[in-house]
C-alpha positions in Angstrom: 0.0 0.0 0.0 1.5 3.3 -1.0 2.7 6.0 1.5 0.3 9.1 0.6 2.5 10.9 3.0 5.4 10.7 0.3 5.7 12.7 -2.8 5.1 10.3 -5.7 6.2 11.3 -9.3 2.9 10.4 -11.3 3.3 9.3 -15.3 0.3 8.7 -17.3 0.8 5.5 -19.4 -1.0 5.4 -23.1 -3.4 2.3 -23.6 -1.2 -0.9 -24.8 1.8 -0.2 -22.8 2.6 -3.3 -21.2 -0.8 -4.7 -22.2 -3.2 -2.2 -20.2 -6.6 -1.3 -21.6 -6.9 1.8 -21.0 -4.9 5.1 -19.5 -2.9 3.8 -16.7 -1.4 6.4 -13.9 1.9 5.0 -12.6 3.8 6.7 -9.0 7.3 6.7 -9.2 9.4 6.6 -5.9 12.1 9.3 -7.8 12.5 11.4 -10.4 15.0 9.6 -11.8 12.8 6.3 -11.6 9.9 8.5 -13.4 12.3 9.3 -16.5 13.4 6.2 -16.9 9.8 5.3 -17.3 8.8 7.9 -19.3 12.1 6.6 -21.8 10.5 3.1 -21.7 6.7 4.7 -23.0 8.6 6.3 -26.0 11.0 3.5 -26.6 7.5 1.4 -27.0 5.8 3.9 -29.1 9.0 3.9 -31.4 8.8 0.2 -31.9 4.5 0.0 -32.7 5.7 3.0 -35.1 8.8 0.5 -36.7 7.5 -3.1 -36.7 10.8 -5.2 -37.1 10.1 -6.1 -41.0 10.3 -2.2 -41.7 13.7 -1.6 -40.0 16.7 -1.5 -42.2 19.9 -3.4 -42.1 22.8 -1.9 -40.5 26.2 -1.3 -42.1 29.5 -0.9 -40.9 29.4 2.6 -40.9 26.4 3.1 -39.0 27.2 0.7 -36.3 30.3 3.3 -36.4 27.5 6.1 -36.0 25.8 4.2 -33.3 28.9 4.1 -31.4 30.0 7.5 -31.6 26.1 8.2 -30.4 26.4 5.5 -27.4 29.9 7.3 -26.4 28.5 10.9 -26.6 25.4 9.8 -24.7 26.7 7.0 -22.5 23.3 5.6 -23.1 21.2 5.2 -26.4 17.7 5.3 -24.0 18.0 9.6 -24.0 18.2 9.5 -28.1 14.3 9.5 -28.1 14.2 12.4 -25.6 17.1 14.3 -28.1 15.2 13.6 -31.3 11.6 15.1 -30.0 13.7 18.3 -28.9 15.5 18.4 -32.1 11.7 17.9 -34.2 10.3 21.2 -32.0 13.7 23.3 -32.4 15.9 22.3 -34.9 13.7 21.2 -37.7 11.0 23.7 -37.0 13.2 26.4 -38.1 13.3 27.1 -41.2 15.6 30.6 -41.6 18.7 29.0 -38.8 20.8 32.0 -38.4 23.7 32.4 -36.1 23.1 35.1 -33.1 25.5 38.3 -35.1 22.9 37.9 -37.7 20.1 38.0 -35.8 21.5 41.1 -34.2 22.1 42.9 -37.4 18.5 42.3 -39.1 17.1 43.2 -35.3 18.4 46.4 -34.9 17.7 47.4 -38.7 14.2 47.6 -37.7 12.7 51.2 -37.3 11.8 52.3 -33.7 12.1 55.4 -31.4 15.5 56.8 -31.7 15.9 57.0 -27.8 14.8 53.2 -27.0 17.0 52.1 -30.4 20.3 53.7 -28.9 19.8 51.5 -25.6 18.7 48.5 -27.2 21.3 48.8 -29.8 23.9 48.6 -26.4 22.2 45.6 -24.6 21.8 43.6 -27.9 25.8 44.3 -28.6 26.1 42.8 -25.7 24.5 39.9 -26.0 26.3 39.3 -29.7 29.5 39.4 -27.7 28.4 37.2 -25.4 27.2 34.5 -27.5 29.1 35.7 -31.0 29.5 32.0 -32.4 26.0 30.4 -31.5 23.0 29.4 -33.2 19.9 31.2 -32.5 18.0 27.7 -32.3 20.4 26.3 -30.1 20.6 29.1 -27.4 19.9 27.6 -24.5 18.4 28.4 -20.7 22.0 27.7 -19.2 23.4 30.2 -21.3 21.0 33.0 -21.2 21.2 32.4 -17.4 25.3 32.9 -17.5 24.6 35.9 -19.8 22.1 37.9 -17.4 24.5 36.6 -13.8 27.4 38.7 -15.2 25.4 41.9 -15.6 27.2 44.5 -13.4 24.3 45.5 -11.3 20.6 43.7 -11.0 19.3 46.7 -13.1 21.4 45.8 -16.1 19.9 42.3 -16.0 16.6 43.2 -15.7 17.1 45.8 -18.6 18.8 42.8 -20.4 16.0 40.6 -20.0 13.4 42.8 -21.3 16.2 43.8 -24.3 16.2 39.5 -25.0 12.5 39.2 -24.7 12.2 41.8 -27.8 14.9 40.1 -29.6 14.1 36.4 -28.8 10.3 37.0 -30.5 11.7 39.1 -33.2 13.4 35.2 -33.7 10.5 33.7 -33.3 8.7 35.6 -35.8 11.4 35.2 -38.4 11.7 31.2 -37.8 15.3 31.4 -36.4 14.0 30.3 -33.4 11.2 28.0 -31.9 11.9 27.3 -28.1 12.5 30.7 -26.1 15.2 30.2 -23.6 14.0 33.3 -21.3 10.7 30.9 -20.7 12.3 28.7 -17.9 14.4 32.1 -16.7 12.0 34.4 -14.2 12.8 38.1 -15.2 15.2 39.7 -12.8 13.3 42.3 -10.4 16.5 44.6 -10.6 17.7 47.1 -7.5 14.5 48.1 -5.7 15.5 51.6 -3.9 13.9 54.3 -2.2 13.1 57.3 -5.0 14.4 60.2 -3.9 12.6 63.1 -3.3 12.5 66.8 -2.5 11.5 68.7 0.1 8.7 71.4 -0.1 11.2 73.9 0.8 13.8 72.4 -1.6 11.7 72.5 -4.4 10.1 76.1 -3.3 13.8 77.1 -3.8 14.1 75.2 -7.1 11.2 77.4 -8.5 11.6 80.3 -7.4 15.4 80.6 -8.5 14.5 79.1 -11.9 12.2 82.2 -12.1 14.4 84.6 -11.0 17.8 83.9 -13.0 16.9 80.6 -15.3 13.3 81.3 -16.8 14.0 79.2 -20.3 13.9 76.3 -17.1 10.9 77.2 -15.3 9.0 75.1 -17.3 10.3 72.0 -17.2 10.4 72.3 -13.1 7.2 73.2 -13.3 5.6 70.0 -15.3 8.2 67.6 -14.3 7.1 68.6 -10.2 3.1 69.4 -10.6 2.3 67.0 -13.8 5.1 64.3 -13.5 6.4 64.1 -17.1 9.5 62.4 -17.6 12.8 63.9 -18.8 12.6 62.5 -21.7 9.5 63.1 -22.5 10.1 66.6 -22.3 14.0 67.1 -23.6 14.8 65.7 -26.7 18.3 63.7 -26.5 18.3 63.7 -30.7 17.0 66.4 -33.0 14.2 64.2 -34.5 12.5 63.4 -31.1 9.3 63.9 -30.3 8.7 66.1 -27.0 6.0 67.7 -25.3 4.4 70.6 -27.2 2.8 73.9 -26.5 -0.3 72.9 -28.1 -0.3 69.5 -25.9 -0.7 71.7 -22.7 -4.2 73.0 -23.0 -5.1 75.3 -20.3 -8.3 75.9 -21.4 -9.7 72.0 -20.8 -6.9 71.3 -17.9 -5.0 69.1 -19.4 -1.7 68.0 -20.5 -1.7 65.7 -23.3 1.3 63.6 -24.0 1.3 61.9 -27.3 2.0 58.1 -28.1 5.0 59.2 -30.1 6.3 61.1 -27.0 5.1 58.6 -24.2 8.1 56.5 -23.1 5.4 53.6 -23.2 4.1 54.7 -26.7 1.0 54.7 -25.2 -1.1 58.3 -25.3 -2.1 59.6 -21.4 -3.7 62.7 -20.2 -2.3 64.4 -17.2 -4.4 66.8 -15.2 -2.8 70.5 -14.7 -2.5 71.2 -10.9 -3.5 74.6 -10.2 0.1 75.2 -9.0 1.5 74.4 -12.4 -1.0 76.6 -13.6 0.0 79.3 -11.5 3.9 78.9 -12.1 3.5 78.4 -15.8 2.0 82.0 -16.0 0.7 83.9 -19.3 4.5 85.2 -19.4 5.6 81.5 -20.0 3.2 79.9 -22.1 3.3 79.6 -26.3 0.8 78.7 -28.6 3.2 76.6 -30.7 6.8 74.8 -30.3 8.4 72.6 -27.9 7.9 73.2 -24.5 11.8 72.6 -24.3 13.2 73.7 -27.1 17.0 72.9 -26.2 18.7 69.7 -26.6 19.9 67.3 -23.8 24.0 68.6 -23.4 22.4 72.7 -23.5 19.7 71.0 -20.6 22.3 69.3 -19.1 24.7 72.1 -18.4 22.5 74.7 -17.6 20.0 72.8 -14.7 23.3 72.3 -13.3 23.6 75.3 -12.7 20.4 76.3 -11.9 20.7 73.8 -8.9 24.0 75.4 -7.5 22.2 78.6 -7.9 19.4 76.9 -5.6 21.7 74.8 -3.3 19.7 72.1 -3.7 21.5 68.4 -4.5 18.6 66.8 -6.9 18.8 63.2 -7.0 18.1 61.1 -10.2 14.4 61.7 -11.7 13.6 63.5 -8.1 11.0 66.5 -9.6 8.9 63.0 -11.6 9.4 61.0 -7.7 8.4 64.0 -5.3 5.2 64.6 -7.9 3.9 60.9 -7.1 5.2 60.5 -3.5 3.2 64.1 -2.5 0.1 63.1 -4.6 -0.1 60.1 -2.5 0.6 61.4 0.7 -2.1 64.2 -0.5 -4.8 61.6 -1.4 -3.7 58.6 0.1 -3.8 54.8 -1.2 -7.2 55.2 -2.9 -5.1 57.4 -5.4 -2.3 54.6 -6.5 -4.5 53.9 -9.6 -4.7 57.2 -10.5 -1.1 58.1 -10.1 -0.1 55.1 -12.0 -2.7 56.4 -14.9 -0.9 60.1 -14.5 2.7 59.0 -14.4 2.1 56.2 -17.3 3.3 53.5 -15.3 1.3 49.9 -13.8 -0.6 50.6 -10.4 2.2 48.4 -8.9 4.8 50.4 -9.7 2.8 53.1 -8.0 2.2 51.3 -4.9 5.6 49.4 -4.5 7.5 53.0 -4.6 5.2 56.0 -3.1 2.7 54.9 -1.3 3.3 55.5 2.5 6.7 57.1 2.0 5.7 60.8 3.5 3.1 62.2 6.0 -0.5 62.8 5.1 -0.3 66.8 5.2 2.8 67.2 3.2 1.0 66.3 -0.6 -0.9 70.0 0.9 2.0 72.0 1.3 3.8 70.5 -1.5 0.9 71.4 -4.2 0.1 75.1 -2.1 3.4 76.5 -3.3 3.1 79.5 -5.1 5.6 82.5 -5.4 
């Protein structure tokens, strides 16, 4: 009488195999005893496939073969196991390619200039890595190697998403069948606290930016009331597509930032604060042109100043970080969704990073600053 107590490995035995009439569930005591059942199920479906009067004879140079093939395997009883992987990989694809080919016809393909330049980075990578493989015989082991010698658990995350794209770009093109990243759970990267500004901080940013650096009051303004990101707002290459004059419309209350600008090419409307209404005055605002009409180095050099000027150290993407963290300590949790809708980014993103991370009463001071 079996042990419930113990896990069993359970394999589910066609009809016919060893003379059962129907579906037979066998419990193995170990993994290993399960395989070597489930060998013995498709050694017996290969033989009712290949009665003995349709198998050929043998010659000296394929008992030569068969050796070589027992002294690479050890044991013939895997072969069936090799030749099913091989019919859904191997002979499934019908453009094989090597990996610095794949590479090349990837990164040919049109998309946003600012996602292309990183891509084009983490895809180099991966040639480098892998320079002398076969797309369709990539395996798990070595996309695992590739992502553990990432520098930082960022990189790998960002190298996971950058294999995802390229794996079903692969797929698509027949180069590949089997997609190594699916056994591989996507790294979750370095999950930090955001940093943020204080109201009196960013009360000093503004108010210096309007004083001595008006050209950046702008993009203080939206990046702290509206939470845009940078580079949805400053254009890193000429051709870019940033936010607009005619995208902020006053008159409805709304910022609108267009797929082609969204970091997520997906369109969102952000509502405009009544503080960003009242810091983007009728001296600021345009009817046409970018909100930002300088480049990335020009941006660069002068905010840099502007924050000496201010005395305030700005940590990475703080203006974007202090607009969510104070518009959910102004609202609380029942506003994640919404802040996740505003900023363009999943509800969990919202809730993993701002919620709970300042008192209640600071969202009112934060939004109440005015000149």
């Amino acid at each position: 009488m079996k042990d419930w107590t113990k896990r069993y490995h359970r394999v589910i035995a066609p009809v016919g195999f060893e003379g059962a009439t129907k579906r037979k569930a066998h419990y193995c005591d170990s993994k290993s005893a399960a395989q070597a059942l489930r060998t013995r199920i498709k050694r017996w479906k290969f033989e009712r496939k290949t009665p003995p009067a349709a198998i050929i004879a043998i010659t000296e140079e394929d008992q030569s073969w068969i050796g070589y093939l027992k002294k690479r395997l050890r044991s013939l009883e895997e072969l069936p196991t090799i030749l099913d992987h091989y019919d859904r990989t191997a002979r499934a694809v019908t453009s094989p390619m090597q990996v610095p080919k794949l590479c090349t016809l990837f990164l040919e393909q049109p998309r946003k200039r600012r996602w292309q330049s990183e891509l084009r980075h983490l895809v180099r990578s991966f040639e480098m890595a892998c320079f002398h493989e076969w797309v369709h015989e990539l395996t798990p082991a070595q996309i695992r190697s590739f992502l553990d010698s990432s520098a930082s658990a960022t990189q790998a995350r960002n190298r996971y998403r950058a294999l995802s794209v390229l794996f079903k770009f692969a797929r698509e093109r027949r180069a590949m069948v089997l997609d190594p990243l699916a056994e591989i759970k996507r790294p979750r990267g370095n999950m930090t606290t955001p940093g943020i500004l204080t109201v009196q901080e960013l009360g000093s940013l503004l108010r210096t930016a309007q004083a001595a650096f008006p050209e950046l009051l702008p993009y203080v303004a939206i990046a702290a009331f509206a939470g845009l990101r940078r580079r949805e707002l400053i254009a890193k290459f000429s051709e870019e597509a940033v936010l607009q004059w005619s995208d902020v419309m006053f008159d409805k209350r709304l910022i609108l930032v267009r797929p082609e600008v969204a970091k997520t090419s997906r369109r969102r409307f952000v509502p405009i604060e009544p503080a960003l209404e009242h810091w983007l005055d009728e001296s600021l605002r345009k009817t046409e042109g970018a909100v930002m009409p300088h480049g990335e180095s020009w941006f660069k050099a002068r905010f840099a100043k502007l924050c000496e000027a201010a005395k305030v150290d700005l940590p990475h993407n703080a203006l974007r970080h202090s607009f969510a963290s104070y518009y959910l300590a102004r609202t609380g949790e029942q506003g994640v969704g919404r802040c996740a809708v505003i900023l363009g980014n999943t509800e969990g993103v919202a809730r993993t990073h701002y919620i709970e991370s300042l008192m209640p009463g600071d969202g009112d001071a934060y939004f109440g600053l005015r000149r």
